[in-house]
C-alpha positions as CSV (number, residue, x, y, z in Angstrom):
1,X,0.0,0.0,0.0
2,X,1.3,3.3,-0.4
3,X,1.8,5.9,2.6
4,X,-1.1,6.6,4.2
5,X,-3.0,9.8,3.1
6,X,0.1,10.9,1.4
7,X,-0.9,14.3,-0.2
8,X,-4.7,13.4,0.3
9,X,-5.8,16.5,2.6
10,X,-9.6,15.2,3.0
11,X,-8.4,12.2,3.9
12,X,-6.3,13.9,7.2
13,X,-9.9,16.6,7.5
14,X,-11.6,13.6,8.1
15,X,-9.4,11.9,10.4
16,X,-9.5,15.0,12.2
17,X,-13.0,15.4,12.3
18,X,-12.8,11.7,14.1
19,X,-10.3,12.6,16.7
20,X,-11.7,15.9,17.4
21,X,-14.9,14.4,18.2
22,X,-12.8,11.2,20.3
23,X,-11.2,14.0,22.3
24,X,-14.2,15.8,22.6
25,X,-15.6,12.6,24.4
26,X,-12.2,12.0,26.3
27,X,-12.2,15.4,27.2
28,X,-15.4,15.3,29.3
29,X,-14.3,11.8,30.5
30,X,-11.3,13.3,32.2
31,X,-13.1,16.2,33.0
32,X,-15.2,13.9,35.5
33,X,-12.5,11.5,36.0
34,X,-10.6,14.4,37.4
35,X,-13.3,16.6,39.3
36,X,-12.3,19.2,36.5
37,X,-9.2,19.6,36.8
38,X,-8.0,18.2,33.8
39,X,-9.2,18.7,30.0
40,X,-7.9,17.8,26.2
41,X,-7.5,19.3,23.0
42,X,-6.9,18.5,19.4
43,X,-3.8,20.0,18.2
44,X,-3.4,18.6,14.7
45,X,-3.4,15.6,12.7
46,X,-0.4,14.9,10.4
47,X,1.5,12.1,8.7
48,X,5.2,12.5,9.5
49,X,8.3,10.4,8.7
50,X,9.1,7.5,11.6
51,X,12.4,8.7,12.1
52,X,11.2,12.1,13.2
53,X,9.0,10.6,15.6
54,X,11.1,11.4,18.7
55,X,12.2,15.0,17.5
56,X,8.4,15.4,16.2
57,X,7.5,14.9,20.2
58,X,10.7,16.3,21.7
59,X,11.0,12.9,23.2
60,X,14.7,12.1,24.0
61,X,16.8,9.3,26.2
62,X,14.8,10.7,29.5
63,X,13.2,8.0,31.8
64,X,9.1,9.0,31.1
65,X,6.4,7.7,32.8
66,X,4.3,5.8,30.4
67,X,1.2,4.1,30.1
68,X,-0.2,1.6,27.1
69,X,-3.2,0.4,25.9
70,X,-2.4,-2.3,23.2
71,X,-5.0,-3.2,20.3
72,X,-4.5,-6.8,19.3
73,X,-5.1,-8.4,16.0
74,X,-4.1,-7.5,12.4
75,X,-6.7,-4.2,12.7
76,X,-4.7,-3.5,16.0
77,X,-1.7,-0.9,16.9
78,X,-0.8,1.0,20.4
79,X,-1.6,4.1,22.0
80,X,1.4,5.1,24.2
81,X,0.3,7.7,27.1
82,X,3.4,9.6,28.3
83,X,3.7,11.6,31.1
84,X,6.7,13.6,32.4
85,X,7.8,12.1,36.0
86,X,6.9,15.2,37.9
87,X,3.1,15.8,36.0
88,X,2.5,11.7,36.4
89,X,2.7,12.0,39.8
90,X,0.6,15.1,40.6
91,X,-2.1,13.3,38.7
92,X,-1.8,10.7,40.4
93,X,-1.7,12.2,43.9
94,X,-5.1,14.3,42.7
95,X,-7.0,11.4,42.1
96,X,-5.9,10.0,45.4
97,X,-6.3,13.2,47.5
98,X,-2.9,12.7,48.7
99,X,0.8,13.7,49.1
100,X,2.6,14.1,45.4
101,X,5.0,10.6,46.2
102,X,8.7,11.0,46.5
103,X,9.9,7.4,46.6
104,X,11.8,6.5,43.7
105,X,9.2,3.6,43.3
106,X,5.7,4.3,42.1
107,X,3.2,2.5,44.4
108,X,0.9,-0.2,43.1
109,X,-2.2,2.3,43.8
110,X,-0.7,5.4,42.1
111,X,0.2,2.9,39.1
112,X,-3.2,2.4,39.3
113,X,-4.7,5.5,39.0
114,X,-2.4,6.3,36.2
115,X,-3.4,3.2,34.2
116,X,-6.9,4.0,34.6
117,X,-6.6,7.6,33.5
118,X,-5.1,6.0,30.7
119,X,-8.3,3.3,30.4
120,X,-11.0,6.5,30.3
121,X,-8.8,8.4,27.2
122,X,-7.8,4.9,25.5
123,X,-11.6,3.8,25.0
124,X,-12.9,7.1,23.9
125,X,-10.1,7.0,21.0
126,X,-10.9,3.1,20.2
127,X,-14.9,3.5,20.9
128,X,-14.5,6.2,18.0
129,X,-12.2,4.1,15.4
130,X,-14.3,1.2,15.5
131,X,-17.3,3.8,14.6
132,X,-15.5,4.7,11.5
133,X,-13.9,1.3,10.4
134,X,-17.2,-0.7,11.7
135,X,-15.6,-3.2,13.4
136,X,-15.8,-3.7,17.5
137,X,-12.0,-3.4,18.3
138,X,-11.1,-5.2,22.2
139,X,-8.3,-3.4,23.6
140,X,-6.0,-4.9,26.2
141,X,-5.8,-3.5,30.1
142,X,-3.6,-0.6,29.8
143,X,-0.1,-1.1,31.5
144,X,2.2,0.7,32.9
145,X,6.1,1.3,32.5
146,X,8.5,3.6,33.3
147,X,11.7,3.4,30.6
148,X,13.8,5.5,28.2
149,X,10.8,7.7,26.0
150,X,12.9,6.8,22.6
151,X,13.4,3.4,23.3
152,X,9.7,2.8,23.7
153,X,8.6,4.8,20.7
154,X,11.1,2.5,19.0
155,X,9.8,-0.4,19.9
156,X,6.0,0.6,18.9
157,X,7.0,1.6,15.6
158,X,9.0,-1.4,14.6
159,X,6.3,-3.2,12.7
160,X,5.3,-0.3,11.3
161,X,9.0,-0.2,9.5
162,X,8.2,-3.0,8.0
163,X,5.3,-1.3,5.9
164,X,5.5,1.6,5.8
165,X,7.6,4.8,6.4
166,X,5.4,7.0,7.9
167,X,3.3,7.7,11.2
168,X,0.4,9.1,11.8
169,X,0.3,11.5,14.2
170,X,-2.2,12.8,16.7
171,X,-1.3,16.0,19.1
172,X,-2.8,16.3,22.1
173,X,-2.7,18.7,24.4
174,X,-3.9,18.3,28.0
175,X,-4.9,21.2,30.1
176,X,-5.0,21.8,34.1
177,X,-7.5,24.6,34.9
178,X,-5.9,26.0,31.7
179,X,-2.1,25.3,32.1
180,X,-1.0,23.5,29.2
181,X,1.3,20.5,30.3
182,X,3.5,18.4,29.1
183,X,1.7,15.0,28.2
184,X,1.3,13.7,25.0
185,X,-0.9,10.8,23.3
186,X,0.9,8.8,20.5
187,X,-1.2,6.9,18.5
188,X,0.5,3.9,16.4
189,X,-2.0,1.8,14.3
190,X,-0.6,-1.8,12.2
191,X,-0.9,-1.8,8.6
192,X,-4.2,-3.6,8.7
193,X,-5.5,-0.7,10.7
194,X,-4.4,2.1,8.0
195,X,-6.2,0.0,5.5
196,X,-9.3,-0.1,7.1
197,X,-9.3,3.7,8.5
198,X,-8.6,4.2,4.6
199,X,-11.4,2.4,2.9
200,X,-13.9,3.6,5.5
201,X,-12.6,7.1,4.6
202,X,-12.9,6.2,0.7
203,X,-16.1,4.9,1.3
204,X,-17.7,8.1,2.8
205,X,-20.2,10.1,1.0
């Protein structure tokens, strides 16, 4: 197959039109998940070359704070939720109504509230995909790791190589009471879920 939506600008407007209204639905989902503290934008949507992935996000060798939701199958891919060290943990000690941790280890019940913010944004963005592409997609329980931001990326983009030498890319931004912080969303779908995002899209009056 050829790169996905290369020079095909409806193609991107529609996938925008998607997300927006996936992070329109996540947003109110945090919103409540958070007691208001915490909403989401849609910054753009752009295909961009897989080795500018880490310069595209201004993710480097830093030890992030990461969560993932994994879609399995052929029509599958990952969605990588990456948090700085210091905002992970004020999220998490917000949900909890508690202390923002200091020990170098992450407890089991902060891990939890992280991998359940990540379970409230993830489903919005799948419950939206398998709208367009008609197909019910089961995504795993979201996990969560702390590890080198480029070495991660490089591992969720690996199949992709094989394919394909582009991404598609979905900014997020994430907002506290107006702040913007430093969070970000990556999206990274398989082949078999570019093909099916692209006939759906082809297939649209």
């Amino acid at each position: 197959m050829t790169e996905l939506y290369h020079d095909n600008n409806q193609a991107l407007g529609v996938l925008h039109e998607l997300f927006a209204s996936a992070t329109h639905d996540a947003s109110a989902a945090m919103c409540r998940w958070t007691d208001g503290l915490i909403t989401v934008t849609l910054d753009e949507v752009r295909q961009i070359a897989l080795e500018e992935v880490s310069d595209e996000l201004g993710i480097g060798d830093e030890l992030l704070t990461m969560v993932v939701l994994t879609l399995q199958g052929e029509v599958g891919g990952n969605m990588i939720l990456v948090f700085d060290e210091r905002g992970g943990r004020q999220l998490a000690a917000s949900l909890l109504q508690s202390e923002v941790g200091t020990e170098p280890e992450w407890s089991d019940i902060e891990k939890s509230a992280l991998t359940e913010t990540g379970n409230i944004l993830g489903c919005a963005y799948v419950n939206a995909i398998s709208r367009l592409i008609g197909t019910d997609l089961a995504p795993s329980a979201p996990y969560f790791i702390q590890d080198f931001g480029a070495s991660v990326l490089q591992q969720a983009v690996m199949t992709q190589a094989l394919s394909s030498d582009t991404l598609l890319l979905c900014e997020i931004g994430f907002h506290r009471e107006g702040e913007e912080l430093d969070w970000r969303i990556v999206f990274v779908p398989t082949q078999g879920m570019q093909d099916a995002m692209q006939r759906s899209i082809h297939a649209a009056p």
